[in-house]
N, C-alpha and C positions, 0 to 999 in steps of 0.2 A: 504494500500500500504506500508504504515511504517512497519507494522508492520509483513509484507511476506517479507519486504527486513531486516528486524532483525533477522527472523527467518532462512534467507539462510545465513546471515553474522554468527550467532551463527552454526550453520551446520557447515560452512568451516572451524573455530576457532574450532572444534572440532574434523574433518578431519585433519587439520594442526596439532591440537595438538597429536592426535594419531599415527601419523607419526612420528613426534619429541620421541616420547615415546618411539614408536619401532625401531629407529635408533638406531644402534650398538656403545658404548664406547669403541674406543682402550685401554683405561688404563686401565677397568676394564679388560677389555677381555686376557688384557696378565698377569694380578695376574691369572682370571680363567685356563690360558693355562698350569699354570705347570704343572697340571696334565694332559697336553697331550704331557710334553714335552721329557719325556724317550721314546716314540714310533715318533713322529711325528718332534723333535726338538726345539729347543725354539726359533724359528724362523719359525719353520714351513718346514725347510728342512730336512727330514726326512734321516738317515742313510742307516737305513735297506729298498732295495730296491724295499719292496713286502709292503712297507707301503706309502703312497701317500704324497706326500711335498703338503703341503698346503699353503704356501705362494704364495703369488698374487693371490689365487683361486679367482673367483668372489663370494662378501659377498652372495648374494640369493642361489648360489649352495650349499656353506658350511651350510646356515642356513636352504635348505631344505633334505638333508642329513643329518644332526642332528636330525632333529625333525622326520625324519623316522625312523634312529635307533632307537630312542627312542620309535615310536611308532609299531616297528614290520614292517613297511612296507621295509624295507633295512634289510637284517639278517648278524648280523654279533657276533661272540660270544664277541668277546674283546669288539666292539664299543657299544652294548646293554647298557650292566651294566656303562660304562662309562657317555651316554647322557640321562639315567634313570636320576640323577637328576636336569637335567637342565632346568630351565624355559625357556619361548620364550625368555626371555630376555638376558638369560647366551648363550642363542645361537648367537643372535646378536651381541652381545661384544665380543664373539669369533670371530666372522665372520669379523667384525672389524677390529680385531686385526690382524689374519692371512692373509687377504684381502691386508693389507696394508706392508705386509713383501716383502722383494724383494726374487725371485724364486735364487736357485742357479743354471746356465748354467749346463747341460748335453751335450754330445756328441752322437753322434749316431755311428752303428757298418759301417764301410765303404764299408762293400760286402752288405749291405742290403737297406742303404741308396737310393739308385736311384728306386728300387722295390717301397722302402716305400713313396717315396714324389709321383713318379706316381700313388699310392692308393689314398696319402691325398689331390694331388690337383685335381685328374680327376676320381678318384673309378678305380671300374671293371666292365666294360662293358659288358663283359662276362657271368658275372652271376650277375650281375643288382645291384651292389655295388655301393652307391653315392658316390660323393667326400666327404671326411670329413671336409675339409675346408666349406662347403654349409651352415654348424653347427657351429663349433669352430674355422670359421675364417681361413683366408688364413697363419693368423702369430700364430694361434692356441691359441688365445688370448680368447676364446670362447664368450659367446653374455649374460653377468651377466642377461640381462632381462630377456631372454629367459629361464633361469636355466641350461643353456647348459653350461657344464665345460672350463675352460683354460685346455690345452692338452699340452703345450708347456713346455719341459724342465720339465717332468715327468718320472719318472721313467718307464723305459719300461718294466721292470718283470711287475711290478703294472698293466699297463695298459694291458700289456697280461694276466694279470691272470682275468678282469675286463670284456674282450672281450669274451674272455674263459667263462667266468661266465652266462654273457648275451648269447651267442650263445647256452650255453645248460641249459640254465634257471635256474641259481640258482641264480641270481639274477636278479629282474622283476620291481625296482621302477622306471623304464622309462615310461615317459608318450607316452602313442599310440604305445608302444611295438616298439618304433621307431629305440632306439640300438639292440630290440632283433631281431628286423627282418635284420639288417644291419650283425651282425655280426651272423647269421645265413649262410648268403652265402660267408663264411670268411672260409678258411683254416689254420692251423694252422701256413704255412711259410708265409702267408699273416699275417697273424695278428704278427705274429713276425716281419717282417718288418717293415711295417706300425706305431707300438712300438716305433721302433729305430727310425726311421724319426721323429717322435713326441718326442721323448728323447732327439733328439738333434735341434729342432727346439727353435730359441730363436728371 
């Protein structure tokens, strides 16, 4: 009996400790960052509007989009050669780091906004569009467990060029095809919309 209840106390001390291990350090992770900081910011707000602000992202999205590009399963030309050398651990530390950055507020286009929050709180019923909020949350805060993104106060070229991608598949690492069948039944003034309402949602 001792010595099955030793054997599950050393299991969980080893569970525990593997956790502890794979948690992300902020401080390393923002020495790791400068080198994502001419495209993405050193904060994680990124300039240029076709490149994604990573701050507040949730740490699991960031550190499973890392370990894609790196592994081919996300294609991207810049992002490859970038998380080629990063260990699961350089991925954490980033994830960390940019996780914990505050988002900077976007606005949205004022002719598109009512379009766009009708998409993200109710879809399109029409042609059998869910709400996006079902996913990333009604404040667009997305669900870290789930791997499903923060959307809020992103850039909306980004996320249109993103929907665009999924809808004609050049880009496929969604689990259960689940963005590509969503924005499959999306037109292109839809997903422009839809963009802007998420750009300026905060």
């Amino acid at each position: 009996m001792k010595k099955n209840l030793f054997i599950a106390l050393a299991s969980l001390s080893l569970i525990f400790a593997g956790s502890a291990m794979a948690a992300g350090d902020k401080a390393k992770g923002k020495e790791l960052s400068t080198t994502c900081a001419a495209c993405h910011g050193g904060d994680g707000n990124s300039f240029n509007p076709e490149w994604p602000k990573l701050a507040a992202q949730g740490a699991p999205y960031l550190v499973k989009q890392l370990a894609e590009f790196k592994g081919g399963d996300r294609k991207n030309a810049t992002m490859a050669p970038m998380a080629a050398p990063l260990s699961a651990q350089d991925m954490e530390d980033l994830a960390a780091y940019f996780s914990s950055q505050a988002i900077k507020p976007g606005t949205a286009d004022e002719n598109l906004v009512a379009q766009g929050e009708a998409i993200f709180k109710g879809g399109i019923s029409a042609s059998g569009v869910p709400a996006c909020a079902a996913c990333h949350g009604p404040t667009g805060a997305g669900n870290p467990a789930a791997k499903f993104p923060a959307v809020h106060s992103q850039h909306a070229k980004y996320l249109e060029i993103q929907l665009k991608n999924f809808r004609d598949g050049k880009r496929d690492n969604d689990a259960g095809r689940m963005m590509r069948n969503v924005a499959a039944k999306m037109t292109d003034a839809e997903i422009a919309a839809v963009a802007q309402y998420m750009q300026g949602l905060q």
